[in-house]
N, C-alpha and C positions, 0 to 999 in steps of 0.2 A: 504494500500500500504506500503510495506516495502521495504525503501531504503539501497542494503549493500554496505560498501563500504569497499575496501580493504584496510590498515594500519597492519605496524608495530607496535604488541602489546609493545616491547620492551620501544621504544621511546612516543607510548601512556600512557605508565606506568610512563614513565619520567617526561613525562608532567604534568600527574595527580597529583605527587609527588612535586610541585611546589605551592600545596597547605597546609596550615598546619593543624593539625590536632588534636585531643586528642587524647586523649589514651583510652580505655573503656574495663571491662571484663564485658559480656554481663553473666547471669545467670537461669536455671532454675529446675526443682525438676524432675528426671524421677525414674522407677518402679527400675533402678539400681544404684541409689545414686544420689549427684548431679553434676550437670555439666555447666561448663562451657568455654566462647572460649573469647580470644580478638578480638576486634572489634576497628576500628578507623572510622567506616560508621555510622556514629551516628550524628544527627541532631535534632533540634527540630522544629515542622510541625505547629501547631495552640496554641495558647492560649484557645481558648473557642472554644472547649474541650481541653483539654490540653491532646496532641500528641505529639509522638517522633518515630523516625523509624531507623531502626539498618538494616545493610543488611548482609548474612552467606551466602559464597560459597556453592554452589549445591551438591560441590568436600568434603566440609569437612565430616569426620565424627561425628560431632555433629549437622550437619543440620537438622536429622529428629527430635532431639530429641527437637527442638524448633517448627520446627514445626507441629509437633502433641503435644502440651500442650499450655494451656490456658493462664500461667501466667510468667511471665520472670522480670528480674532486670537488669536495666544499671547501674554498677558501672563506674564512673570518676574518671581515678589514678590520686593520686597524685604525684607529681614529683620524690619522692623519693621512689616510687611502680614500677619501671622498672622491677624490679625481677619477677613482679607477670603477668607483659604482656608477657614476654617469656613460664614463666610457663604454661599459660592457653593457650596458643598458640599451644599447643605440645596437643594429644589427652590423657585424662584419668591424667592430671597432673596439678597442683594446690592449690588444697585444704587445700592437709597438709601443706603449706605455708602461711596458713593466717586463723586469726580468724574468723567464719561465724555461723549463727546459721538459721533456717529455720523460714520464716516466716508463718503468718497462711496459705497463699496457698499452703505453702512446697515449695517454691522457699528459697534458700541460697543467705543470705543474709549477705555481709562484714560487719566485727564490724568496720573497718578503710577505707574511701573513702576521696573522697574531694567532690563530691555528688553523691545521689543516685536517682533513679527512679523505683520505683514500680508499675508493668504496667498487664492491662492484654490487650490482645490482639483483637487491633479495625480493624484489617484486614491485608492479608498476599499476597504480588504480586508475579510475575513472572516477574520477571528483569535478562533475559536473562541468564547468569550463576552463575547467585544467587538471592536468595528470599529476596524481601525488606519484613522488621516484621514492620507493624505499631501499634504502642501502647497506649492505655490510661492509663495515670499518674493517678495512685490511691493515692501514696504516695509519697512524695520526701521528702528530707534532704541533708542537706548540711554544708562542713566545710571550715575554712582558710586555706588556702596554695598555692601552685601553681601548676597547672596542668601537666602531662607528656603530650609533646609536641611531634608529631613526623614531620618531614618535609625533603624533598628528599634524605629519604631513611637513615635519621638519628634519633635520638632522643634528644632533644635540652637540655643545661642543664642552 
């Protein structure tokens, strides 16, 4: 049974926006270079196994290229990495912005995060107009600093 109910997206957004958030450039290796998009839907799901799950609009154009491949990377900005959430946010732009080098799945992987997560992929939903990616942490690493922050509709400094 599915309940719909009608609402304003505007002020659903508002709301939603009352939450805070990180920041993340989610990452992965395709047959045309690498790619990747910002993400602030980003959680972490279990310890044993160790889970995390990212969600990408249906609407962008790097959704397919996450999901049809096996292996992806969450980067955690750092505070002072705002530049690099604009950039990945734009399609086909990024890259030349930041040091990365591919790891052994060929997924691109930041030389500078505050952490990372190296994941391949523990199953992929249908969450209405976008796909939640849920992942098993092969690898992580992590540095000091502080987080980029986002919260209604700002970036906190």
């Amino acid at each position: 049974m599915t309940l719909t109910v009608s609402i304003d997206i505007s002020t659903y957004k508002k709301a939603l926006s009352q939450f805070a958030t990180g920041v993340t450039v989610v990452t992965c290796g395709s047959e045309e270079g690498p790619v990747g998009i910002t993400a602030n839907s980003f959680t972490s799901v279990s310890l044993d196994p160790p889970l995390i799950l990212w969600s990408a609009s249906k609407n962008s154009k790097r959704h397919d290229y996450f999901a049809s491949t096996d292996h992806f990377a969450v980067h955690i900005l750092k505070k002072q990495q705002m530049d690099l959430c604009f950039k990945f946010a734009k399609p086909n732009e990024g890259f030349e912005e930041v040091e990365w080098k591919y790891n052994s799945h060929g997924v691109p992987i930041f030389t500078n995060f505050l952490a990372l997560f190296e994941c391949s992929f523990h199953a992929k939903y249908d969450g209405g107009d976008h796909t939640i990616f849920l992942g098993h942490v092969n690898n992580f690493n992590f540095n000091t600093g502080d987080p980029l922050v986002y919260l209604k509709g700002q970036y906190l400094d």
